[in-house]
N, C-alpha and C positions, 0 to 999 in steps of 0.2 A: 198863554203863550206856549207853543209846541217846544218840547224839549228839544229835537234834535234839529241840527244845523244841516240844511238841504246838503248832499255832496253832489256836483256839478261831472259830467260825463268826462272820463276818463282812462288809461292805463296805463301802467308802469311794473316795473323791478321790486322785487324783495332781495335784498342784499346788506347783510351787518355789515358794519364800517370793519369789522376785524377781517371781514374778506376780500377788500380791497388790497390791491398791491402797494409794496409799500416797503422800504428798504431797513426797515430797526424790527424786523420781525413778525410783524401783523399791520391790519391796515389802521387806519385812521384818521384823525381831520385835518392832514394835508395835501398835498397836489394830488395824489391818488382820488380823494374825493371832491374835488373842484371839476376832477377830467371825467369822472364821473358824470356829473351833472350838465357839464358841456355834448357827452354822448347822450344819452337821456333826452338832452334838448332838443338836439341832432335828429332821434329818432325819433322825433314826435309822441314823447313817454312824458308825462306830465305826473306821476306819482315815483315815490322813492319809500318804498317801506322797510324797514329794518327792524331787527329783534330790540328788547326791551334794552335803554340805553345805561340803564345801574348799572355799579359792581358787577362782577361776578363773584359765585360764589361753589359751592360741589359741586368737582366736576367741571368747572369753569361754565355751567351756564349763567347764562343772563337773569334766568328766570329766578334766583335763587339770590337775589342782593342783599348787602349789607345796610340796604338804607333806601326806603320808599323813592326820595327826593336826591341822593347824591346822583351823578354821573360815573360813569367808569374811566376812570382817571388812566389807564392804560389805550384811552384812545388821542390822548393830549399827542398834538405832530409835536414833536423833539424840536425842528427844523425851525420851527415859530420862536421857540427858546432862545436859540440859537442869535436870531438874527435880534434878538432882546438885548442880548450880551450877556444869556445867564449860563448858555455851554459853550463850548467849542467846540470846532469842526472835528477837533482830532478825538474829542470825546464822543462822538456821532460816529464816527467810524465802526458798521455794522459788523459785526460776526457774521461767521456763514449760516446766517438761520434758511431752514427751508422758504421756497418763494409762495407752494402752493400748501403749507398747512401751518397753521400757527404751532411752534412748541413752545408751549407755555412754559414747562418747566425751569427752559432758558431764560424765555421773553419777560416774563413778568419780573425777575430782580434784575435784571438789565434795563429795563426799560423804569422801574421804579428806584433804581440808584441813580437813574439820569436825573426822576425828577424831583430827588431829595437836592443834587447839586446845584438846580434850578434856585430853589427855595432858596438853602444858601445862598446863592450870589445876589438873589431880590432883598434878600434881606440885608445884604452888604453892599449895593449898589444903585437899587433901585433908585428912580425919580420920584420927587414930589408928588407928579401929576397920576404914576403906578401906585403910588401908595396911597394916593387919593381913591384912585379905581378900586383897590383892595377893599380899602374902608366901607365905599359906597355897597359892596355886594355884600358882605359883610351885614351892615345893615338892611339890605334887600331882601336878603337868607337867615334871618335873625330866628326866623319859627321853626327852621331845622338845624342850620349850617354848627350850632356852637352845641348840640347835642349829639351830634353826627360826628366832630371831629376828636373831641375828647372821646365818646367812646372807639372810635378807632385806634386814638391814641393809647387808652389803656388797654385794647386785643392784644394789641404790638406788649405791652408792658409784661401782659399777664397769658404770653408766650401762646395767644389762640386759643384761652380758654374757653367755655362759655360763661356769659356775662353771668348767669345764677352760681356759678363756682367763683367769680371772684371775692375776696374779702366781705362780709357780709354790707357792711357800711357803704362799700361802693355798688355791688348788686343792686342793693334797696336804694342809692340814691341822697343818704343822710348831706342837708348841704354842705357839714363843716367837711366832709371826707373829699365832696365834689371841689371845694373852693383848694383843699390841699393839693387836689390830683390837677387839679387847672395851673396853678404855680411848676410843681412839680414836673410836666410834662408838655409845657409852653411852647418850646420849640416844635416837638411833635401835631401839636395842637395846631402850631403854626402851616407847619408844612401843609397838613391835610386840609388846611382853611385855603390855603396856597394853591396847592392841585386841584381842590373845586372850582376856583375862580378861572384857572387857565381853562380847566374844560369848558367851562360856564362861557369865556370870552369867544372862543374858536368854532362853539359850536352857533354861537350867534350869527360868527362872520360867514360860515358854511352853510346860514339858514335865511340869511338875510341874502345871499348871492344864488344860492335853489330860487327864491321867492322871484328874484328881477327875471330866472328866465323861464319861471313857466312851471317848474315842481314843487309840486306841494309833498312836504314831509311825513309819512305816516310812522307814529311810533307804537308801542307794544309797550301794555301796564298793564304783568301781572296783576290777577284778585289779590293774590297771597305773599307774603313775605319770608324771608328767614327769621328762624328764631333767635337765630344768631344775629340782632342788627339793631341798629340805632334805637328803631322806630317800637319793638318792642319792649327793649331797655327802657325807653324813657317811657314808655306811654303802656306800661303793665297791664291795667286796668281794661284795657280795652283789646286785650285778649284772653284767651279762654287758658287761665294759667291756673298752677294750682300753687299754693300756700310757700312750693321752693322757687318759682320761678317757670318750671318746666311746662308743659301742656298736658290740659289731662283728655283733651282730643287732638287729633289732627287730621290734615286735609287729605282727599285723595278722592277717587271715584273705585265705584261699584265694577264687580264683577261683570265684562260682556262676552263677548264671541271673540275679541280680540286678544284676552287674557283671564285664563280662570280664579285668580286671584285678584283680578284687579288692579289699582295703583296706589300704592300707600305712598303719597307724596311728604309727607312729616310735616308742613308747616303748622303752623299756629293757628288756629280756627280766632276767627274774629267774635268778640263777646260782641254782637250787635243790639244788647236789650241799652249797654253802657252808651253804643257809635246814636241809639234814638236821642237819648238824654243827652247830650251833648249839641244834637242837630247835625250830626254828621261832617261837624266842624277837619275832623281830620280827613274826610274824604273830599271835602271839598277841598282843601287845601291840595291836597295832593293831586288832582283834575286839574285846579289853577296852574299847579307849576309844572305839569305835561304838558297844559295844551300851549304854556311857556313858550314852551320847548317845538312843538310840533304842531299841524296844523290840522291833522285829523292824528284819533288814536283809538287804538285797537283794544279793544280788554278782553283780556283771556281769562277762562273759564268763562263767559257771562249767566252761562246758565245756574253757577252757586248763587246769585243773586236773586233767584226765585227758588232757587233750592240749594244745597252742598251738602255731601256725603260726608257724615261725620265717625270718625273712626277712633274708639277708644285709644289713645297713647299706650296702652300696654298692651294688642295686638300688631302681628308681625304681619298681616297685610292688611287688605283692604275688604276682606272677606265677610267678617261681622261689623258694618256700620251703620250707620243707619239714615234715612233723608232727613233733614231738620230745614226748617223755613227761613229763606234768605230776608233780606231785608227790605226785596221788592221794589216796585218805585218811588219810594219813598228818600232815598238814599238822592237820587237822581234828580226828582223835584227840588230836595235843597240846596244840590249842588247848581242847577239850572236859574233858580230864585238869585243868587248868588253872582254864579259866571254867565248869568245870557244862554245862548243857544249850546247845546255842547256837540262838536262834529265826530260822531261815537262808529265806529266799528264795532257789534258786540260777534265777539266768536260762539258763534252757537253749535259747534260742532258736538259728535257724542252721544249722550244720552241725553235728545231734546224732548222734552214731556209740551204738552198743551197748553202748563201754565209760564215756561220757558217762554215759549213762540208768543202767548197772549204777553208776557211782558213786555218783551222787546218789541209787540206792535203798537203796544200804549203808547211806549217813551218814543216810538218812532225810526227806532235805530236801523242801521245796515246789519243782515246778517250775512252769512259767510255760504257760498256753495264752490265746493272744489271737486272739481272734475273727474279727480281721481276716486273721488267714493263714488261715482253719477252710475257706474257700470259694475254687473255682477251681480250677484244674487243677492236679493233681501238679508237672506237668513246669514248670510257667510259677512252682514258688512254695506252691502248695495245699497245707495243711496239713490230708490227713483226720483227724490223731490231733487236731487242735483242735478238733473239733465238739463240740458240748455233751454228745452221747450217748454220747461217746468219753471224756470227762473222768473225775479219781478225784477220791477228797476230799483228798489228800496232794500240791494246787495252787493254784494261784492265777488264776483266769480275767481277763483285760483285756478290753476292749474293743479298745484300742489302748493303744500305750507313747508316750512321747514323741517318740520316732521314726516314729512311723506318721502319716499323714493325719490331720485328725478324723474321725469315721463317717460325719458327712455328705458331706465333701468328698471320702473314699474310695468311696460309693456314687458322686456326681459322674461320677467318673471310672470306674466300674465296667463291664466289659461286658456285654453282656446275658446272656450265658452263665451269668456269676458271677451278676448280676439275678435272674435266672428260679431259679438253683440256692436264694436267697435267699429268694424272695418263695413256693418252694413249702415250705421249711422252715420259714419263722418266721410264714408265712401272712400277711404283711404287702403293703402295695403302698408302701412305701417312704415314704411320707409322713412318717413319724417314727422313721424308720431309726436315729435316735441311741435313742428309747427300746428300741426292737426290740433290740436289742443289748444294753442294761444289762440290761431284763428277763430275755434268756436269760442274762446273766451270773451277775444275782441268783441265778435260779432252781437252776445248775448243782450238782452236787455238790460243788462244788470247795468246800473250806473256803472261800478269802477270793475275792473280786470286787471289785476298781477297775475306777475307770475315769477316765482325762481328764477335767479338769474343763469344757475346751470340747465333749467330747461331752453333758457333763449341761445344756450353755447351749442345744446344738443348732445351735455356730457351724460354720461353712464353714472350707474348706483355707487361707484365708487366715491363719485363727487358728495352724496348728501351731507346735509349737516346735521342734521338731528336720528339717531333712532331711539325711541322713545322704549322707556324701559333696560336701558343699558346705563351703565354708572360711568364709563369713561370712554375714552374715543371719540368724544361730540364737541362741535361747536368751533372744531379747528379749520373748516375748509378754505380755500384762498385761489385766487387767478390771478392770472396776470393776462395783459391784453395780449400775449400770442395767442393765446387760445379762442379770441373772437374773431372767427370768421368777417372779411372785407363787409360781407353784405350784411350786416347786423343789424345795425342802425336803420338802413334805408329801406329795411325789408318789415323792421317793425313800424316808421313809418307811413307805407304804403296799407298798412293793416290799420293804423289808427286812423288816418284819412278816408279808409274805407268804408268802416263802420262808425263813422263821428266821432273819435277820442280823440282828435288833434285840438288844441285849443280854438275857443272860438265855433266849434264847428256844431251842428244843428241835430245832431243826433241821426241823419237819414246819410250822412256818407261827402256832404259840401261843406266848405265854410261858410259861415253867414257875415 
């Protein structure tokens, strides 16, 4: 049976739900994201990709969650609450939070005193038929949902420790200490069982209404986790810890042209000799309950899977580490044996070696070309295999990732070199450098083509959201619809129509 699930011709948006507009301080999964998906539909854009949907965690990324399988319960719409009978309108009543940048510092105890109030009143009010629903997920979520909320419940206790400094008894998990901290901290336990279910519910109804009109959801699962999180706490063994708790490697990548140190990213390196003997049982799990959730998914880093940079925990970069062998497809076959087909994005961006590229041809996966490495010199970065004429169908072209400039702000800063290499390929003189680039994305063989939604606005480098290698300042960018130009929608598409991304359509540019 081939591992990977055909992806059918397409393109669309990359936009995290916290960047939609949205009146309690960031966006999330209410009418900002329905109207979303109503424009999308409009525009003949059949994909919606979004950053990974966990917690946040340093720094407020995504990338960094407290828990493989939770959701980020700061995208719960308030306004759904609301009409439950668990707030009220005058509790809703927003602060002046900025419209285009989330400030967290604000939003997150604002928006999570809302949804402690919640809890309370479902707990004072609710129905039969709500407390039925609770139960039922409850039991649906049984493999993470009651290890996930008590340890959030004891972080909150033990004032954001890390789990290996709290009392020894509960670190290591003794049951009689667990059974005590579950009594003890019930309500808490409660809430956090509470705010997975709402997101759990909302993001259903926001998945099942994409599906009726044509968008298919793409999500983002991280390789790696926090150390700080459920999934280590409870499941020790299957990370590369030492004797306190702590890691005695962690993750990051090697020294290139783009930083001479490298990235020392700190997570947890995965003990995969433990994930074989098991059968890869928690990876599977955790594929099941993404592709839950989404209907293709993206996993970053793919290339630690045939390889990962392992970095002693007691150096300060990423300078002395060294390659160690990932777990290969072996990982993927069990999960496939398991869940059927699986619709895999692998991001192969980086440092891609021969046996990266032979993996992801085995399993069959989509890999990544973004436009914005296609140009410029090898040595400085240039990425000739990302040119258009170099593309297959069995990828996925960007413009840029989240990580990248916008298009206009990377022309901005572009040298003429790169310029001129541009302006003789795409025959453009730069004026509209964001279209020039969706266009040749549209147009590419690649099965799917995103792109940033600040490159479809045509914003500047101010807009990005991610720069990689910076510890704060990420993650916050936001719009609201003044800033979409009238012809948006009808301009993306006339581009999808063009080049066959409209549903239905044949791949030469009709519908069939």
């Amino acid at each position: 049976m081939p591992i990977a699930q055909p992806l059918s011709r397409g393109s669309g948006l990359v936009l995290h739900p916290t960047s939609l507009p949205g009146p309690h301080g960031s966006g999330d999964f209410g009418a900002g994201a329905y109207h979303l998906v109503d424009w999308l539909e409009a525009g003949g854009q059949t994909l919606w990709q979004m950053l990974p949907l966990g917690g946040i965690g340093l720094g407020h990324s995504p990338y960094m969650s407290s828990s493989a399988f939770a959701g980020n319960v700061l995208l719960v719409d308030l306004y759904e609450l609301e009409r439950r009978g668990w707030l009220t309108a005058e509790e809703l009543a927003p602060p002046d939070f900025p419209s285009r940048r989330v400030d967290y510092e604000r939003v997150i105890p604002w928006r999570m005193e809302r949804l402690a109030r919640a809890a309370q009143r479902f707990a004072q009010r609710a129905t039969a038929a709500e407390r039925e629903e609770l139960q039922a997920f409850r039991g649906a979520e049984a493999t993470w949902l009651p290890d996930y909320a008590l340890f959030m419940a004891l972080a909150e206790a033990h004032e954001g420790r890390a789990w290996m400094d709290w009392p020894a008894d509960l670190a290591w998990r003794e049951p009689a200490a667990l059974r005590a901290a579950r009594e003890a901290l019930r309500e808490r336990i409660a809430f956090w069982e509470f705010a997975q279910w709402c997101f759990r519910r909302q993001w259903e109804y926001l998945h099942r209404y994409a599906g009726e009109r044509g968008v298919r959801l793409v999500g983002d699962m991280p390789i790696f986790i926090a150390l700080q999180s459920a999934d280590v706490w409870a499941h020790p063994e299957l990370f590369e810890l030492g004797a306190d708790g702590r890691p005695t490697v962690v993750a990051g990548v090697p020294p290139d042209c783009f930083s001479a140190e490298g990235q020392r990213w700190g997570n947890p390196l995965y003990h995969w000799s433990a994930h074989a003997e098991e059968g890869y049982a928690w990876w599977t799990e955790r594929l099941r309950r993404t592709l839950a959730l989404v209907d293709i998914v993206r996993i970053d880093h793919f290339r630690g899977f045939a390889g990962y940079w392992e970095i002693p925990a007691t150096e300060p970069s990423a300078i002395h580490g060294r390659w160690r062998p990932g777990p290969g497809a072996a990982l993927f076959e069990a999960a496939a044996r398991a869940l059927g087909q699986l619709p895999v994005i692998a991001e192969d961006l980086g440092l891609i070696t021969p046996d990266v590229e032979a993996l992801r041809r085995r399993l069959g996966f989509a890999g990544m070309r973004v436009l914005q490495f296609a140009w410029g010199d090898p040595a400085a970065g240039g990425e000739p295999r990302f040119l258009p004429h170099q593309h297959a169908r069995d990828a996925v072209v960007y413009t840029g990732t989240h990580d990248n400039d916008t298009t206009v702000g990377w022309w901005a800063s572009a040298d003429e070199a790169l310029r001129h290499h541009l302006r003789e390929y795409l025959a453009t003189d730069g004026r509209t450098i964001h279209w020039d680039l969706i266009r040749a994305a549209c147009a590419s063989v690649a099965d799917l083509a995103l792109f940033p939604m600040q490159d479809a606005l045509g914003l500047d480098g101010t807009h990005r959201m991610n720069r990689p290698g910076t510890a704060t300042g990420n993650w916050a960018w936001r719009f609201d619809w003044t800033m979409v130009p009238g012809d948006t929608a009808a301009r993306l598409r006339r581009m999808a129509a063009l080049y066959g991304r409209l549903p239905g359509a044949d791949g030469l540019g009709a519908a069939t």
